[in-house]
C-alpha positions in Angstrom: 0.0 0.0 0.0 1.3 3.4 -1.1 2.2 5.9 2.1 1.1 9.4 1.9 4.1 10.6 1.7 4.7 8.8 -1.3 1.2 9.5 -3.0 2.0 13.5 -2.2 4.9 13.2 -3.9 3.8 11.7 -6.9 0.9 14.2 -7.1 3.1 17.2 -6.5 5.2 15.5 -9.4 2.4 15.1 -12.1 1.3 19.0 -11.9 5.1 20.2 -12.3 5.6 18.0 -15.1 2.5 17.2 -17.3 0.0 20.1 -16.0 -3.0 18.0 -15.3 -5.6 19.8 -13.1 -6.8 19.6 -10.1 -9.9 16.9 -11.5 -7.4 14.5 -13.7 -5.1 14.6 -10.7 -7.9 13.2 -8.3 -8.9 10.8 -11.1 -5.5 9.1 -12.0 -4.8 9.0 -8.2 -7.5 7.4 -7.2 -8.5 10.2 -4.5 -10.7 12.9 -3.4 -9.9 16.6 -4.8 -9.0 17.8 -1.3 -6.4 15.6 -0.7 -5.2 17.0 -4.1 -5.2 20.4 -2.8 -3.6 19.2 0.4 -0.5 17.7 -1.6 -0.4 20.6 -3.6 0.1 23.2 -1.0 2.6 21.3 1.3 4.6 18.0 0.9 3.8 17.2 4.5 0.8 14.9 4.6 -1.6 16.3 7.3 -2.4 14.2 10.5 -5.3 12.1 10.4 -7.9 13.3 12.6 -9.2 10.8 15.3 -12.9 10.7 15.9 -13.6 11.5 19.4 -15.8 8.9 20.9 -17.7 9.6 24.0 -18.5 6.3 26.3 -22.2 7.7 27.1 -23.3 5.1 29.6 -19.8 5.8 31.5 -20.3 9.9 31.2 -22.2 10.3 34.8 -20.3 7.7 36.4 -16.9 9.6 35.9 -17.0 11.4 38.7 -17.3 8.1 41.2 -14.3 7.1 39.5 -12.6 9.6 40.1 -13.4 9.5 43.8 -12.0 6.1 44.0 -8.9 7.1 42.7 -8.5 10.0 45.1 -9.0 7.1 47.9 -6.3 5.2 47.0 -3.9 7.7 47.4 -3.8 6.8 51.0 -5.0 3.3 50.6 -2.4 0.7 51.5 -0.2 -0.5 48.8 -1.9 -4.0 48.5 -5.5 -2.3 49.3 -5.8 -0.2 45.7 -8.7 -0.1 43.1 -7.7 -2.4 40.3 -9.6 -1.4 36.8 -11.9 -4.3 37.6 -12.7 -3.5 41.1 -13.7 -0.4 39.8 -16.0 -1.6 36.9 -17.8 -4.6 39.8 -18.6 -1.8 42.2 -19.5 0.7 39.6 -22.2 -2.4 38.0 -23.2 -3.8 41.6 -23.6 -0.7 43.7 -25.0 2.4 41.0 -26.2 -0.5 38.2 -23.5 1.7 35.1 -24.4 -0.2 31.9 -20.9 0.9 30.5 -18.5 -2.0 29.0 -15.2 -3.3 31.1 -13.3 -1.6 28.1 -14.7 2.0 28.7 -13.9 1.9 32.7 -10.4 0.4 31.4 -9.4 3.6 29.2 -10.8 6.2 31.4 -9.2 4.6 34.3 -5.7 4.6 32.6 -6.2 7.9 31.7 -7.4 9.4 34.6 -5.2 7.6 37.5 -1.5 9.2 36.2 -3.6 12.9 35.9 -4.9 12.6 39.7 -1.8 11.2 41.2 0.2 14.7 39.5 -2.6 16.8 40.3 -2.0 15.9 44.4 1.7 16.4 43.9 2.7 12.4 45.0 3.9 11.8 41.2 7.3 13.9 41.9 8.5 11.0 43.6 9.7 9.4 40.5 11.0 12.6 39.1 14.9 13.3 38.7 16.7 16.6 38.9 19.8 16.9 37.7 22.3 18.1 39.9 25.8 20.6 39.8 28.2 20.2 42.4 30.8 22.8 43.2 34.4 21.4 43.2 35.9 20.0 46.9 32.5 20.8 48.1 30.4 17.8 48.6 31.5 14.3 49.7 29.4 11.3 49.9 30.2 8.0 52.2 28.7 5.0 52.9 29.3 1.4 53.7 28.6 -1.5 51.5 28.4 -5.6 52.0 31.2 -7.8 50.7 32.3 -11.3 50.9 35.7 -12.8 51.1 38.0 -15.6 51.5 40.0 -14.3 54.3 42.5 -16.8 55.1 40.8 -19.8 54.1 37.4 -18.8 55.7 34.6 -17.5 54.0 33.9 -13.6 56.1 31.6 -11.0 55.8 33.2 -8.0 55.7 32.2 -3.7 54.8 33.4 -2.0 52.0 33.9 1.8 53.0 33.7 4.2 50.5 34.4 8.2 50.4 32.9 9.3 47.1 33.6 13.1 45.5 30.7 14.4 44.4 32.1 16.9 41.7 34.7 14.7 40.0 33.6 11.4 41.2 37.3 9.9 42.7 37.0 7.5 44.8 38.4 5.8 48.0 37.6 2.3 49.1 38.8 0.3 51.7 37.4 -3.0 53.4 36.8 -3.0 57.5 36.4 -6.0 59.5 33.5 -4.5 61.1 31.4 -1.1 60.7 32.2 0.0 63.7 32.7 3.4 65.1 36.3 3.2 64.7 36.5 1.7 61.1 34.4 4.4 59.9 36.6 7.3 61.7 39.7 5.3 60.3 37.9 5.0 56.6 37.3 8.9 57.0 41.5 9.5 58.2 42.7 7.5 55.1 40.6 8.9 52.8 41.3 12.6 53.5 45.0 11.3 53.6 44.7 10.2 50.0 43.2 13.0 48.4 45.2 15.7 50.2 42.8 17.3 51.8 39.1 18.6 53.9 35.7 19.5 51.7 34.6 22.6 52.5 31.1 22.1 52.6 29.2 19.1 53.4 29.5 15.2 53.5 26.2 13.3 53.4 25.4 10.1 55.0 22.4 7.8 56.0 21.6 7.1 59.4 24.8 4.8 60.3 25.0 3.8 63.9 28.5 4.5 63.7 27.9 8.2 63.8 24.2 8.4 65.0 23.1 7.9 68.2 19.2 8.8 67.9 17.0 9.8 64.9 15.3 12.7 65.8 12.5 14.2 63.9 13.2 15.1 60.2 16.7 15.5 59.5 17.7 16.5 63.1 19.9 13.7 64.8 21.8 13.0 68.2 25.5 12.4 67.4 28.3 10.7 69.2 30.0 12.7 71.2 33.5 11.1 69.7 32.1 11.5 66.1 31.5 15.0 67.0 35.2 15.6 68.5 36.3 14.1 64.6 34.3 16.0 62.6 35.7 19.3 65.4 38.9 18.2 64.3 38.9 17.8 60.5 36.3 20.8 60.2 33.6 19.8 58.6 29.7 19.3 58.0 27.3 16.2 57.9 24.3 16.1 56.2 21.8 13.3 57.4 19.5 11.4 54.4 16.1 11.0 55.3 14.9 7.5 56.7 13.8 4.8 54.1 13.3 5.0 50.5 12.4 8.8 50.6 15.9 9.6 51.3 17.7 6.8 49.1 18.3 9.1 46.6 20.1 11.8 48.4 23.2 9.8 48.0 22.7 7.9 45.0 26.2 9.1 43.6 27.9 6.9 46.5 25.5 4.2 46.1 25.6 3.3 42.8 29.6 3.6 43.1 29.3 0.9 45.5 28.0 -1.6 43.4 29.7 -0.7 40.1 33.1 -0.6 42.6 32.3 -4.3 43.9 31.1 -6.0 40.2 34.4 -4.7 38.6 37.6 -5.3 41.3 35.6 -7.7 43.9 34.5 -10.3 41.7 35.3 -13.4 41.7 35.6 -13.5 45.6 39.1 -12.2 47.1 41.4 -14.5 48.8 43.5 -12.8 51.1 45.3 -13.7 54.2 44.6 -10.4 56.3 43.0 -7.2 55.6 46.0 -5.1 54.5 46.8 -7.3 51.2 43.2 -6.4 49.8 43.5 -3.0 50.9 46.6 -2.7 48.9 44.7 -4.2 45.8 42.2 -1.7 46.0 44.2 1.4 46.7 46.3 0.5 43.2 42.6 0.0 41.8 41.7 3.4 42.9 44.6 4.8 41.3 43.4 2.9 38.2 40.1 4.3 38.5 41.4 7.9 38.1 41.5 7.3 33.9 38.2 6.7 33.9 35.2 8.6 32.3 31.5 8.7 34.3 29.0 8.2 31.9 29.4 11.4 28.8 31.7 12.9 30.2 34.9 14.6 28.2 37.7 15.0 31.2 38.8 11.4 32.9 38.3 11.5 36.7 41.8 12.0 36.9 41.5 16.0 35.2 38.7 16.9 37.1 40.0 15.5 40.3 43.2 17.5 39.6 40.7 21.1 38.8 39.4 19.9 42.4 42.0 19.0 45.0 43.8 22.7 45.1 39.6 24.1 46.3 39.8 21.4 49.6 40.9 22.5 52.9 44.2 21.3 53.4 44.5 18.5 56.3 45.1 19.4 60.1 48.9 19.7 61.4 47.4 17.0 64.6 46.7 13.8 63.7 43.7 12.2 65.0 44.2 8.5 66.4 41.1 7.0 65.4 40.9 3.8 67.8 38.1 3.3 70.4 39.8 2.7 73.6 39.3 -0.3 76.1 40.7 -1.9 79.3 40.3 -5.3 79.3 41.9 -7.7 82.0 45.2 -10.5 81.2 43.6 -13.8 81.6 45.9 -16.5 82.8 46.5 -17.5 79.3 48.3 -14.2 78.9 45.7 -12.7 76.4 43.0 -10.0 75.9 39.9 -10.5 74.8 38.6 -7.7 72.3 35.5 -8.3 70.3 35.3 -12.1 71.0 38.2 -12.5 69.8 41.7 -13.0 72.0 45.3 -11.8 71.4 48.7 -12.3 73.2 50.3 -10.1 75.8 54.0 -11.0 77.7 53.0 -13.2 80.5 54.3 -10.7 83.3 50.7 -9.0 82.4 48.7 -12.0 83.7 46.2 -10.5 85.9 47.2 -7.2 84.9 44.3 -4.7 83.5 45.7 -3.0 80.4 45.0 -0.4 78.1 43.7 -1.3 74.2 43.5 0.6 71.2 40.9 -1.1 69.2 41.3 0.2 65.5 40.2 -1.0 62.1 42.7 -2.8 60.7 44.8 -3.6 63.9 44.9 -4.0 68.2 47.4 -2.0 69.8 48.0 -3.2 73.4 49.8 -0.5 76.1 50.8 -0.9 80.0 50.7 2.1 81.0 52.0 4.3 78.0 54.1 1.5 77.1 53.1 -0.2 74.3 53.6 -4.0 73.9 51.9 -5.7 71.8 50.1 -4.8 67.9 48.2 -7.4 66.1 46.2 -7.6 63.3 42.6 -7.7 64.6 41.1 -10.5 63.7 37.4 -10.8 61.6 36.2 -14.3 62.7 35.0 -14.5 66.2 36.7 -16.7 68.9 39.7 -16.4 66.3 43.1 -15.9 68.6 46.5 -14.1 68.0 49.3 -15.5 69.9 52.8 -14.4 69.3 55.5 -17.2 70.6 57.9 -14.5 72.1 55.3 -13.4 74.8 55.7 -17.0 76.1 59.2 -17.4 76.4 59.7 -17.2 79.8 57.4 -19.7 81.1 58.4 -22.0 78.6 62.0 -21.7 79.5 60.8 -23.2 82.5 58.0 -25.4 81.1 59.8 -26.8 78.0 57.4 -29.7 77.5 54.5 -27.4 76.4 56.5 -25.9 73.2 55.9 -28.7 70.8 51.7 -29.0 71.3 51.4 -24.8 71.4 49.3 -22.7 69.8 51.5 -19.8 69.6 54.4 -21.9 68.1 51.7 -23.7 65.4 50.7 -20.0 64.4 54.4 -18.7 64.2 55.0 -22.1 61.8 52.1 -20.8 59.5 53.3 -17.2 60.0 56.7 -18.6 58.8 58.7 -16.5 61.6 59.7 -20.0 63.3 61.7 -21.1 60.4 63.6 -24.7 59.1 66.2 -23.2 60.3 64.6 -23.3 64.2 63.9 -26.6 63.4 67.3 -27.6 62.7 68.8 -26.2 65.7 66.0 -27.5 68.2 66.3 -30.9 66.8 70.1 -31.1 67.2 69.7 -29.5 70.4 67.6 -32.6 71.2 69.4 -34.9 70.1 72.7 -33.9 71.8 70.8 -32.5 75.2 67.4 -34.6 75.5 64.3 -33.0 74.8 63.7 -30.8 77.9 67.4 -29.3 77.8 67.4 -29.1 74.0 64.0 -27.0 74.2 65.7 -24.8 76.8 69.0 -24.4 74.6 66.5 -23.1 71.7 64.1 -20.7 74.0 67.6 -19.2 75.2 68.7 -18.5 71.5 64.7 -17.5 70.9 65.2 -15.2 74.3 67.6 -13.1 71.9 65.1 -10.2 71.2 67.0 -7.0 70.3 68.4 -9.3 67.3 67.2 -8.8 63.8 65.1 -11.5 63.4 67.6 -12.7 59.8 70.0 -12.0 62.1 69.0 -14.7 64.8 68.2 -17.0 61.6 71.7 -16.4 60.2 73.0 -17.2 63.3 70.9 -20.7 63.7 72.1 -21.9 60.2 76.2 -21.4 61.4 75.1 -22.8 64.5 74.1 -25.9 62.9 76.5 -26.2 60.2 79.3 -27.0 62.9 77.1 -29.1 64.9 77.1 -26.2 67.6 74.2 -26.4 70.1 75.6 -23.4 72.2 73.1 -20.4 72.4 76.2 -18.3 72.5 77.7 -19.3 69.4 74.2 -18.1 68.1 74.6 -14.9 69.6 77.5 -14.3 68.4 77.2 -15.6 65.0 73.9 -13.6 64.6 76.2 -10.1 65.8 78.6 -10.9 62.9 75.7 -11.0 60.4 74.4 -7.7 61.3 77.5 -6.6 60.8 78.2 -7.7 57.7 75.3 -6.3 56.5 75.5 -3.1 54.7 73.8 -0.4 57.1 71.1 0.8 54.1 69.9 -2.8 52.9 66.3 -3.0 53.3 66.5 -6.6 53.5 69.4 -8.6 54.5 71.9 -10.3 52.0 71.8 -14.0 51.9 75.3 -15.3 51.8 76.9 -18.6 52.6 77.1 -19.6 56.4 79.7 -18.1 58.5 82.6 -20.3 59.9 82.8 -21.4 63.4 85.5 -22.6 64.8 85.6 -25.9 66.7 88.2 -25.8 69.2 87.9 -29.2 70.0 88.7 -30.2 66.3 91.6 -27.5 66.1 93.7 -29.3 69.4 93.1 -33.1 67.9 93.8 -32.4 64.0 97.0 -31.7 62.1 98.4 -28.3 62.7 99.4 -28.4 58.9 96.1 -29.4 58.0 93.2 -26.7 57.5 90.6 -26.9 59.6 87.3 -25.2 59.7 88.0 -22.8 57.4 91.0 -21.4 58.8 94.5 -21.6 57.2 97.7 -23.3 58.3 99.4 -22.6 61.3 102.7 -21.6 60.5 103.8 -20.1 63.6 107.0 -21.7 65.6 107.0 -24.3 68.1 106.9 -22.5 71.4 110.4 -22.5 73.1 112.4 -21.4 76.6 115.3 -20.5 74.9 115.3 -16.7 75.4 115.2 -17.7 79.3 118.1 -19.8 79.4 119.9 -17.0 77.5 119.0 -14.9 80.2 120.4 -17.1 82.6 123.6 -17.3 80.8 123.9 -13.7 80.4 123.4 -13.4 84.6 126.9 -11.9 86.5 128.3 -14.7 89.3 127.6 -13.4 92.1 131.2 -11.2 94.4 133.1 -12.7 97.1 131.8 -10.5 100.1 128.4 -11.5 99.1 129.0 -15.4 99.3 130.8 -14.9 102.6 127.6 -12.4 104.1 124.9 -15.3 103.3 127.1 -18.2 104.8 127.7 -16.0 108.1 124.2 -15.0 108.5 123.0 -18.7 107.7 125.7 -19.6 110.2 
């Protein structure tokens, strides 16, 4: 079938070329004289008109309809007028005559109008928005999975997002605690140089929250008040539900597009700080990015961005939640259901903790002695072998079953090395002796730990047992080692001399390393020349000793 456009056209084309009026035009066509004079004055085909029917049996019922639709717009969700109900009620309570089809298109015309007209319709409605540069920050945490040494953990995703030039900080928290979001706040500032000016929106996290008021009015924490005093800023609060999801939707959907792209498949890590590594060097890959249309990379408008934040304060802010738990005889703390190691002299001892985000830093007093990663799994337990030392020097029978010695195994800070010496210190010394001789060497704790290690591995090689051959061989390693290496230089075992082998072997032969003796035999003949070279004694002096011994 011919379009209009194309029957226009071929009109139009007839009375340029052969002249035909008006009548032979409508005759060859096949169509009515106006639609000749319609083609004639303009190519564009004219809309076709749409008869206007009007549903009469429906006409005095409109306004019941319309009251029902009022109704449901405080009705419960599930309680609504459905086109149906409408047309059953309409036929069983006011007898309308009209046909399902009638109710249906005045119904789906009228429902979208009402809504608007009562202003709930705005709802779905977008506005775009402008945000000034180092201005606006939005932060929230987000839900993610991973296999954190060997265990499947649930763990938070903290991000900071800009809201002018969309960069980006994440970083995953054992827990959403007060003090992992303080600590997610101090790193990110750290990383992009610097303060917003104006305002950093968040929902209603517990971690800074501590009672929803009315509106937007909350009652903060009074430490999340001190931080935000310190770094000089503003919060603004989203409204409750789904009326304030969109307040933050920048942060939100950054989140999720964050997760699908550098969390999937499922991390496995052995602690915390090895993902957080991974996704620092992913937000750095982040920065040549482009959101959505945009010309400038996230990188550029970052750059236009970071000189307009307020620089960082001169004070840092120590972000841990502090706590005094109490030694138990087991020489640990418990923290969060979990337990770590303290020096035994602390057994029964109240002490001062540090609880942060990514690590446990124990003090006595303002001493501190003991960090440890904080553990995600609860029950989990930290135990460091060197806070046991001294009971095992006396207890050397619990060293082979310990927990602290199977975790410094896995750790790989006991070594094969520490296994050599302790099992040639058991073999030449019995077990109990042979365990001592190694917590002695162990007992060596302002050595470099290669150093100690070093040390072991001469030790052995000579068939020493002697913690002070391991001292010493362990001081002639640091030595050796060049006073700017960052790690030490593996070289070939020192040599230790084995006195014992020196007095039985051949003093031509070389032993242990060292070369020939070529030194003299040892002799008394300078003292026999001195007795030669001795005057005789005088006459009056022989004579004087025989009188007086007379």
């Amino acid at each position: 079938m011919e379009s209009r456009v194309q029957l226009f056209e071929d009109i139009r084309r007839d009375a340029r070329c052969e002249g035909l009026s008006i009548r032979a035009l409508a005759d060859r066509h096949g169509v009515h004289r106006r639609t000749v004079r319609a083609a004639l004055e303009s190519p564009i085909p004219p809309p076709r008109k749409r008869p206007v029917r009007i549903a009469v049996k429906l006409e005095r019922f409109k306004t019941l309809i319309d009251d029902m639709l009022v109704t449901d717009l405080t009705a419960p969700r599930k309680q609504k007028h459905t086109t149906k109900r409408i047309w059953t009620r309409l036929i069983d309570e006011h007898g309308c005559e009209a046909s399902y089809s009638s109710v249906r298109d005045y119904v789906a015309r009228r429902r979208p109008e009402i809504v608007a007209e009562s202003g709930r319709g705005t709802e779905a409605a977008f506005v775009l928005q402008d945000h000034l540069p180092g201005a606006e920050v939005e932060v929230d945490f987000g839900d993610v999975w991973i296999d954190l040494a060997g265990v499947r953990t649930k763990c938070f995703l903290f991000t900071l997002r800009l809201s002018h030039s969309g960069k980006a900080v994440h970083r995953v928290f054992a827990s959403q605690g007060q003090e992992a979001f303080i600590e997610g706040h101090v790193i990110a500032f750290a990383t992009i140089g610097g303060v917003p000016t104006g305002q950093i929106r968040y929902d209603n996290l517990r971690s800074a929250v501590r009672r929803v008021l009315f509106g937007r009015n909350r009652s903060e924490s009074d430490r999340w008040i001190l931080f935000r005093s310190h770094y000089g800023f503003d919060s603004f609060y989203c409204l409750t539900g789904l009326e304030g999801a969109h307040e933050k939707g920048g942060v939100e959907g950054e989140v999720g597009r964050f997760r699908r792209n550098h969390l999937v498949p499922v991390p496995k890590v052995d602690i915390l700080d090895e993902l957080n590594a991974r996704l620092a060097a992913a937000d750095r890959a982040d920065d040549g990015r482009r959101i959505e249309t945009r010309i400038r990379t996230v990188g550029e408008d970052f750059a236009t961005e970071l000189p307009l934040l307020r620089p960082l304060p001169a004070e840092e802010f120590d972000p841990g939640l502090w706590l005094t738990p109490r030694v138990d005889r087991y020489s640990r703390v418990t923290v969060r259901q979990c337990h770590y190691s303290v020096p035994i002299y602390l057994i029964g001892r109240q002490v001062r903790v540090s609880l942060r985000a990514s690590e446990v830093v124990i003090f006595d007093g303002r001493r501190e002695v003991a960090r440890h990663h904080r553990l995600a799994r609860k029950g989990a337990q930290a135990l460091v072998l060197d806070h046991y030392l001294e009971v095992l020097a006396r207890k050397p029978g619990a060293l082979p079953g310990s927990t602290a010695l199977s975790q410094a195994r896995a750790a790989g800070t006991f070594t094969a090395d520490h296994e050599a010496f302790w099992a040639l210190a058991r073999s030449v010394h019995g077990d109990a002796d042979g365990t001592r001789a190694l917590v002695e060497v162990l007992l060596h704790r302002n050595m470099a730990h290669a150093d100690v290690t070093a040390g072991l591995r001469s030790a052995v090689a000579v068939g020493a047992t002697c913690a002070d051959v391991v001292a010493v061989e362990a001081r002639k390693a640091a030595a050796d080692r060049p006073d700017d290496a960052v790690t030490p230089v593996a070289a070939a075992p020192s040599k230790v001399v084995s006195m014992t082998a020196r007095r039985l072997a051949d003093p031509e032969a070389v032993i242990a390393g060292l070369p020939p003796d070529s030194r003299p035999l040892p002799t008394v003949a300078p003292y026999d020349e001195l007795l030669r070279r001795r005057p005789p004694p005088s006459s009056d002096a022989v004579s004087a000793r025989e009188g007086a011994s007379s």
